[in-house]
N, CA, C and O atoms as a GROMACS GRO file, in nm:
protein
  384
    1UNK      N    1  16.886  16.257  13.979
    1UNK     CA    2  16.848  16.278  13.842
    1UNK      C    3  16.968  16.336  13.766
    1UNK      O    4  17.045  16.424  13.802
    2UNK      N    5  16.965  16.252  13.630
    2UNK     CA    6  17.102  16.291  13.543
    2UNK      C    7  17.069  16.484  13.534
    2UNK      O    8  16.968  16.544  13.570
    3UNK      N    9  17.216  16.549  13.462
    3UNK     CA   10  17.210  16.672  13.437
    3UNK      C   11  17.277  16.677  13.317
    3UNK      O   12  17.344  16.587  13.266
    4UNK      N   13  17.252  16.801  13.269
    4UNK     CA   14  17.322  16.851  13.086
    4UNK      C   15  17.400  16.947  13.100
    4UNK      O   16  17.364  17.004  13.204
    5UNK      N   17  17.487  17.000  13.055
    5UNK     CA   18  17.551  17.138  13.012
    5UNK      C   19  17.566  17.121  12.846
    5UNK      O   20  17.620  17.026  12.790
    6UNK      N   21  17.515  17.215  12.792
    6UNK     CA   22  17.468  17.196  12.627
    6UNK      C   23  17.562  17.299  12.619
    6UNK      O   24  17.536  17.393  12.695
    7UNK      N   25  17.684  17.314  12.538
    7UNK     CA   26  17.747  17.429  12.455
    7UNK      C   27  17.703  17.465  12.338
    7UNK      O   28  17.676  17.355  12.290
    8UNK      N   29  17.670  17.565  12.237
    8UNK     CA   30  17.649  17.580  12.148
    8UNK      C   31  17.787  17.676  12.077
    8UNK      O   32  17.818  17.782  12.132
    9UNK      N   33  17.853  17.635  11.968
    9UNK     CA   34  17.929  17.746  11.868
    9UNK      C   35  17.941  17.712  11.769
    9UNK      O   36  17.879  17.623  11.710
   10UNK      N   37  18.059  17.806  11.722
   10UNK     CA   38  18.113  17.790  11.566
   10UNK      C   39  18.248  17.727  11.571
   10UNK      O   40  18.313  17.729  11.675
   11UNK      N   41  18.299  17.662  11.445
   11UNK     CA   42  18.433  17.586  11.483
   11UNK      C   43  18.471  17.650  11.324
   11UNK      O   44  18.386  17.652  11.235
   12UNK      N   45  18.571  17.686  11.309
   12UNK     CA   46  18.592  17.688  11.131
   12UNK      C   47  18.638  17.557  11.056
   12UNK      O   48  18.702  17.474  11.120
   13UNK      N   49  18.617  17.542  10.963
   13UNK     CA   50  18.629  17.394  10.922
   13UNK      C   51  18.790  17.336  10.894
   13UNK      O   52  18.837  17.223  10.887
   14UNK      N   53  18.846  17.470  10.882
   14UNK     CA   54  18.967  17.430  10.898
   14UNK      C   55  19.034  17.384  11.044
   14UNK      O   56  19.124  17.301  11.055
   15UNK      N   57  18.987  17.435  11.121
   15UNK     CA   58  19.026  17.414  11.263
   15UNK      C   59  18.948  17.257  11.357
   15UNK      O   60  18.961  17.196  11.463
   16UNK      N   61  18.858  17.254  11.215
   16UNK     CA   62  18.779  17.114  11.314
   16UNK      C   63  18.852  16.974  11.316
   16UNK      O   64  18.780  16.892  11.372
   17UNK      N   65  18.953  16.927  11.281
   17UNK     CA   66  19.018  16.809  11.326
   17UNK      C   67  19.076  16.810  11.441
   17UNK      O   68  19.063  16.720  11.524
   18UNK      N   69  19.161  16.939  11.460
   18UNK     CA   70  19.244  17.001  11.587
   18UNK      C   71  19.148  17.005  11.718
   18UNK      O   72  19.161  16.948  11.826
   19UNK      N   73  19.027  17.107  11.663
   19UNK     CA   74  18.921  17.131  11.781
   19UNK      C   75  18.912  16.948  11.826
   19UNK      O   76  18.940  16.916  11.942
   20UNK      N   77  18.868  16.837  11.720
   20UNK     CA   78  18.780  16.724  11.761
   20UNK      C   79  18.936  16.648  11.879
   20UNK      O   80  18.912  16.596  11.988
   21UNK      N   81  19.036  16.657  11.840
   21UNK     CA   82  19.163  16.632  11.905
   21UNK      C   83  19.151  16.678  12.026
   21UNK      O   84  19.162  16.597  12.118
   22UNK      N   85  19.127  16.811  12.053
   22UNK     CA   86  19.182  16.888  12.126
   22UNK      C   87  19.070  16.872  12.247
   22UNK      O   88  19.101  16.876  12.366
   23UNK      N   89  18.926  16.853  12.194
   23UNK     CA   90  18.798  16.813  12.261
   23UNK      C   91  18.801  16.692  12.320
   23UNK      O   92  18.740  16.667  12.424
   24UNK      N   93  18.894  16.587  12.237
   24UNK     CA   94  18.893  16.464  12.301
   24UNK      C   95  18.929  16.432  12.425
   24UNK      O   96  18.868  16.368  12.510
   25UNK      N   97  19.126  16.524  12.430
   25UNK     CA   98  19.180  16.520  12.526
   25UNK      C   99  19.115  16.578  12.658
   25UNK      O  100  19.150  16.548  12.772
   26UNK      N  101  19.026  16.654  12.628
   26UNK     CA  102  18.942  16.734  12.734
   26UNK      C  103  18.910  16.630  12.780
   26UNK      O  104  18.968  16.571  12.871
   27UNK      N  105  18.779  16.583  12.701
   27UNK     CA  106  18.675  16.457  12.766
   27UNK      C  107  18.738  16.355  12.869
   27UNK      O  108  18.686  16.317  12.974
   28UNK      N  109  18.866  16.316  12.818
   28UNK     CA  110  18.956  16.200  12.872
   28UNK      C  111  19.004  16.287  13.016
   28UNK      O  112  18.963  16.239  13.122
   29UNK      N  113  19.069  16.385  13.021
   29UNK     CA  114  19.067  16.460  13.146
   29UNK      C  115  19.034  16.437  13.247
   29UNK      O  116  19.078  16.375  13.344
   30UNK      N  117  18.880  16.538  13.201
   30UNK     CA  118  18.753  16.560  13.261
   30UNK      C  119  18.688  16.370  13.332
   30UNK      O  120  18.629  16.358  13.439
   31UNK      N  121  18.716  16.279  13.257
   31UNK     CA  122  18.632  16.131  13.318
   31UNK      C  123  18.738  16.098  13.427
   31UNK      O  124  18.704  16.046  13.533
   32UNK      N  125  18.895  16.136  13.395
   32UNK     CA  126  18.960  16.084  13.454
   32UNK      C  127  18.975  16.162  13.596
   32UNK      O  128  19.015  16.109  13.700
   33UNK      N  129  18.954  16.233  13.588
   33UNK     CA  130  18.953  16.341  13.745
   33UNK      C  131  18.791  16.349  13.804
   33UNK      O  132  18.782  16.323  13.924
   34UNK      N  133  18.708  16.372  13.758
   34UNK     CA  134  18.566  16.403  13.763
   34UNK      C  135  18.488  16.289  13.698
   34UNK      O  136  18.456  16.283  13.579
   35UNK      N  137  18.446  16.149  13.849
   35UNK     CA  138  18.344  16.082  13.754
   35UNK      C  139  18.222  16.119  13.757
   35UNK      O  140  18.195  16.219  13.824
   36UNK      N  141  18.116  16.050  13.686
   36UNK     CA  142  18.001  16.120  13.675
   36UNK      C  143  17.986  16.157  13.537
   36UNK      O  144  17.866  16.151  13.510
   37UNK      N  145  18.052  16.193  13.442
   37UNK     CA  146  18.042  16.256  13.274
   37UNK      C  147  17.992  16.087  13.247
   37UNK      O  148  18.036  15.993  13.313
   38UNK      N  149  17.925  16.078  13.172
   38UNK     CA  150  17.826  15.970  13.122
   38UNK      C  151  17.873  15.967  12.957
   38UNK      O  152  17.920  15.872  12.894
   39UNK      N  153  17.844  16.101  12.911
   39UNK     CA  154  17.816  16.079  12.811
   39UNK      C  155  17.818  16.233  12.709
   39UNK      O  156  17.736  16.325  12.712
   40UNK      N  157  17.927  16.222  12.634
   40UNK     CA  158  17.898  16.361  12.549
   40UNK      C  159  17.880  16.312  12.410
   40UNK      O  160  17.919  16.210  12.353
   41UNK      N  161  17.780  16.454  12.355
   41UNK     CA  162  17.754  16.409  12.205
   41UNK      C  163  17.814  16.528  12.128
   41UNK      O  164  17.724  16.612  12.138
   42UNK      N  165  17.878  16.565  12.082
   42UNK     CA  166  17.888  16.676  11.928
   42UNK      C  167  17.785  16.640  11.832
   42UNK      O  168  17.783  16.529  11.779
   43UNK      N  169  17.700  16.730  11.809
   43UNK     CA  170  17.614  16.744  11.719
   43UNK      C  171  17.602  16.893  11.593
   43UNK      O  172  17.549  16.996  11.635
   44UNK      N  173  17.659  16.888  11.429
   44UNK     CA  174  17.645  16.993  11.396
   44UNK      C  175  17.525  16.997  11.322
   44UNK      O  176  17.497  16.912  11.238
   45UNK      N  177  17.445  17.102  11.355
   45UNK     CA  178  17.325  17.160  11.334
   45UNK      C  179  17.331  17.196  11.173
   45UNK      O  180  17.441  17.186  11.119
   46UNK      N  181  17.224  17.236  11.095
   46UNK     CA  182  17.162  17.295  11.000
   46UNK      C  183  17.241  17.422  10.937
   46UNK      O  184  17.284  17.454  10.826
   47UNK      N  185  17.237  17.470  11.052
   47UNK     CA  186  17.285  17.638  11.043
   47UNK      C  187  17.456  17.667  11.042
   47UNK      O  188  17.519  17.770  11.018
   48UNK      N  189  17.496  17.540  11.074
   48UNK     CA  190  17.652  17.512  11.084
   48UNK      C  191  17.735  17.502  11.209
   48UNK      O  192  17.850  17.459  11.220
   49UNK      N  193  17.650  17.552  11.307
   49UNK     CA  194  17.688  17.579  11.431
   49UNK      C  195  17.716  17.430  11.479
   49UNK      O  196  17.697  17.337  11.401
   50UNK      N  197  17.762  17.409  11.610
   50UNK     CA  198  17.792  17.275  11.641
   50UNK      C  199  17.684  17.315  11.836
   50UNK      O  200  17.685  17.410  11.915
   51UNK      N  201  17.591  17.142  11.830
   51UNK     CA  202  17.549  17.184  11.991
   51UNK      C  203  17.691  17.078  12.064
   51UNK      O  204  17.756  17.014  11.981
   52UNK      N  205  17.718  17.069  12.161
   52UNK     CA  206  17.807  16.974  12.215
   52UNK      C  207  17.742  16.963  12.370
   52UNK      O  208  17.759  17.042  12.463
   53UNK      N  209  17.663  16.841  12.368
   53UNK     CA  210  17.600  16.845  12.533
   53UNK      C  211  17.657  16.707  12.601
   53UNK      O  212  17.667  16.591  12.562
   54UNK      N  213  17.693  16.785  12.734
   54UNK     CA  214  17.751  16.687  12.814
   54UNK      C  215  17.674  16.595  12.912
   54UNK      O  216  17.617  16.676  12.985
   55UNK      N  217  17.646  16.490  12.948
   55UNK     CA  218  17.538  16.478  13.065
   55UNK      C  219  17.616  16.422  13.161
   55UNK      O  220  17.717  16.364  13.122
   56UNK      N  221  17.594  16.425  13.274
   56UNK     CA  222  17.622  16.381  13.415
   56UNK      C  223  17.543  16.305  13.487
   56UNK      O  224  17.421  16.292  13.474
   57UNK      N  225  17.635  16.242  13.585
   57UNK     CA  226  17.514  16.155  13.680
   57UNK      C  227  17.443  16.241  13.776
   57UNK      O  228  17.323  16.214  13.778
   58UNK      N  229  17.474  16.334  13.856
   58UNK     CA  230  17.428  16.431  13.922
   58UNK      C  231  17.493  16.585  13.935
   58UNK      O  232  17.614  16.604  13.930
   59UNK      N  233  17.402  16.685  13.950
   59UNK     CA  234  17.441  16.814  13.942
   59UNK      C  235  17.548  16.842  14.049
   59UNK      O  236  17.602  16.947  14.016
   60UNK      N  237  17.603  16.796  14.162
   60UNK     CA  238  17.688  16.798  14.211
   60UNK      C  239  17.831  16.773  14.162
   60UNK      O  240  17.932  16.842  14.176
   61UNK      N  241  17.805  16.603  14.074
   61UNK     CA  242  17.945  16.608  14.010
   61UNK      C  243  17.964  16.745  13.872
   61UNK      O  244  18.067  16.809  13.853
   62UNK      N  245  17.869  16.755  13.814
   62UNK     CA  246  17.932  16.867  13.763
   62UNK      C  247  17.960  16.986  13.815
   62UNK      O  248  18.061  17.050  13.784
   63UNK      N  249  17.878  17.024  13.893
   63UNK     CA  250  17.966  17.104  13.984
   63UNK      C  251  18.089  17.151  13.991
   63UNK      O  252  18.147  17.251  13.950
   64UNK      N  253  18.118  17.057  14.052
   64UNK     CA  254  18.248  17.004  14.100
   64UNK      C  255  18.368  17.024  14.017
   64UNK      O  256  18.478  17.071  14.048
   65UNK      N  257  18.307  16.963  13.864
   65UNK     CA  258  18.395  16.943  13.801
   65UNK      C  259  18.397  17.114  13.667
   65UNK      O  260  18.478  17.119  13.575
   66UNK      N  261  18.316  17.203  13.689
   66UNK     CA  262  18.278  17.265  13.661
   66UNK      C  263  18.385  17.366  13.724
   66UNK      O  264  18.453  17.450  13.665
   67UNK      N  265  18.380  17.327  13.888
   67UNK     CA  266  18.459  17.427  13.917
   67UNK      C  267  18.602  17.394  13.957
   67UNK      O  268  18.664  17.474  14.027
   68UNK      N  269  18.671  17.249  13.906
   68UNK     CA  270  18.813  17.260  13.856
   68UNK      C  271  18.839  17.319  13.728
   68UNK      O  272  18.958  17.311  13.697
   69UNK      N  273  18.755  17.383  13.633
   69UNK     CA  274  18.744  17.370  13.467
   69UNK      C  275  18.925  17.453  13.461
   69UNK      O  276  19.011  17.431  13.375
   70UNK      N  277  18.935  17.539  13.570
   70UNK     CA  278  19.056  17.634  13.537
   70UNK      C  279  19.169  17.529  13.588
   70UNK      O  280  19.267  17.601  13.604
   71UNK      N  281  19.203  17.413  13.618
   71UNK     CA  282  19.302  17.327  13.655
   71UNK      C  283  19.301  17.223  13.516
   71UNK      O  284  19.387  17.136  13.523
   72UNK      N  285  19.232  17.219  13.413
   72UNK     CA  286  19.218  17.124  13.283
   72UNK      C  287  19.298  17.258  13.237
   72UNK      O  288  19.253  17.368  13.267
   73UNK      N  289  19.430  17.244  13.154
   73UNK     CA  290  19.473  17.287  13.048
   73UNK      C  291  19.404  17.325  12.915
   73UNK      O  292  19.391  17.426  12.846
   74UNK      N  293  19.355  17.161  12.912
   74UNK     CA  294  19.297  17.111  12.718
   74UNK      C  295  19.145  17.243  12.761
   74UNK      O  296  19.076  17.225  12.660
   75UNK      N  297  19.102  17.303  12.808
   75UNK     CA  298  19.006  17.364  12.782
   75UNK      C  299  19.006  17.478  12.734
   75UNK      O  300  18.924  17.522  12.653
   76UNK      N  301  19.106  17.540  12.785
   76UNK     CA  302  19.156  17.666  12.681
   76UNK      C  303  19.154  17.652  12.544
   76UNK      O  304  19.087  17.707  12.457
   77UNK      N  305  19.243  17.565  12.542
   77UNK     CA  306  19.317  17.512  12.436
   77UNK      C  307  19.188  17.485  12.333
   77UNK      O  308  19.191  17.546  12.226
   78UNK      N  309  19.103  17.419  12.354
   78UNK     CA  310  18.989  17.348  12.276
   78UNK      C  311  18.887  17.454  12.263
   78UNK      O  312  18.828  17.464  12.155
   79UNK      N  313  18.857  17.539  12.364
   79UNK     CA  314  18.775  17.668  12.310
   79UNK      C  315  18.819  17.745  12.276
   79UNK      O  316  18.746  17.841  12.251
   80UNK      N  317  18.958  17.758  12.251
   80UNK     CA  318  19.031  17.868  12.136
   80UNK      C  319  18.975  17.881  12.042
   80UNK      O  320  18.954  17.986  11.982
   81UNK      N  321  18.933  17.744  12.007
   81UNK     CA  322  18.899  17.725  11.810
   81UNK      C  323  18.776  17.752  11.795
   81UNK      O  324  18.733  17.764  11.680
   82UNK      N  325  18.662  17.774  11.940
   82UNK     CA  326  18.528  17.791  11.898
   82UNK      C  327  18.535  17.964  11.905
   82UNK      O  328  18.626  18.028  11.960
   83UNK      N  329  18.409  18.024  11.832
   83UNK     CA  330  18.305  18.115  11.820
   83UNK      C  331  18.204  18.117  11.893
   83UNK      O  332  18.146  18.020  11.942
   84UNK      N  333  18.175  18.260  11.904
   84UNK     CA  334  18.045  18.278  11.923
   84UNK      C  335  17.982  18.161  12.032
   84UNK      O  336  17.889  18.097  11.984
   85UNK      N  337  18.007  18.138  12.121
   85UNK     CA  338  18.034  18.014  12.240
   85UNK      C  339  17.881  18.062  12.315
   85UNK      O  340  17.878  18.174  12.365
   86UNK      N  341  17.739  17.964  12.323
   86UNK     CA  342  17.702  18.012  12.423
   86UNK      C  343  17.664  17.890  12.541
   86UNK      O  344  17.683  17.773  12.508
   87UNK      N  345  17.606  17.922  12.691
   87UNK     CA  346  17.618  17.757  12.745
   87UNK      C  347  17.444  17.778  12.818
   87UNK      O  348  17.374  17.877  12.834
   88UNK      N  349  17.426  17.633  12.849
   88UNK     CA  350  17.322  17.618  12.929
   88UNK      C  351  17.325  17.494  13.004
   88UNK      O  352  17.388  17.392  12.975
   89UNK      N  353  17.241  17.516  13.115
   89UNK     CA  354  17.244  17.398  13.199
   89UNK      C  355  17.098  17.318  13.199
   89UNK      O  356  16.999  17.388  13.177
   90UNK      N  357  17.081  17.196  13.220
   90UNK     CA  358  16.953  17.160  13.214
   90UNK      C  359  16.938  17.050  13.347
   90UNK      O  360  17.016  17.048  13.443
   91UNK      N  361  16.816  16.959  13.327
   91UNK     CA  362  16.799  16.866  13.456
   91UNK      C  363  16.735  16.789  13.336
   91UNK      O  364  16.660  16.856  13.265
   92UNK      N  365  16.754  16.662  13.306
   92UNK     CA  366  16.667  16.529  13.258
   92UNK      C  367  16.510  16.517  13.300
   92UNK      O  368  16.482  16.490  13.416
   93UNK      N  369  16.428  16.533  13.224
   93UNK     CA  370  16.318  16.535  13.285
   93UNK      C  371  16.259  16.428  13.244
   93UNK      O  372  16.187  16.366  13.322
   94UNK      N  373  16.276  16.384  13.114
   94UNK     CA  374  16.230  16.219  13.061
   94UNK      C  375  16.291  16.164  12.947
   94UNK      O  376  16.236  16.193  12.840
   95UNK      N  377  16.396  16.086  12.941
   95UNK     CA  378  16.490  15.982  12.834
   95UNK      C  379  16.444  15.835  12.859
   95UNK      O  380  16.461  15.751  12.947
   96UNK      N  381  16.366  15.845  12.719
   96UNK     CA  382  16.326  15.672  12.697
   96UNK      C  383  16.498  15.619  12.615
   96UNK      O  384  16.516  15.502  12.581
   0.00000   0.00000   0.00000
């Protein structure tokens, strides 16, 4: 069964082209070392905040890839620009 890691923060709007750059190079990374990432969405909310959820094919590959996060450079780098950062993990329970 697929899995999520949902980030939730703040980005300042000046910093959001750099962050979406800087997020990209992550993603590209992250598929290229760690398969299994399916699929990420950036979503900014109401309130201004941004959710950014990742899904996976199984909780193992993220894992995994979870726990190279300190061998990716671009991750520093890309959560520099966020706020107020918080995370969660989930399990797919039903996607039509």
């Amino acid at each position: 069964m697929s899995v999520i890691r949902t980030h939730t923060y703040s980005v300042d709007p000046a910093d959001l082209e750099e962050f979406l750059a800087r997020r990209a190079s992550l993603i590209g990374t992250v598929r290229e070392t760690h398969p299994g990432l399916t699929t990420t969405r950036l979503v900014k909310l109401d309130d201004g905040t941004y959710s950014d959820t990742w899904h996976w094919e199984s909780d193992a590959q993220m894992g995994a890839a979870l726990a190279a996060i300190a061998t990716f450079p671009e991750a520093p780098l890309a959560m520099a620009l966020t706020k107020d950062a918080t995370v969660q993990n989930g399990q797919v329970v039903d996607e039509r």
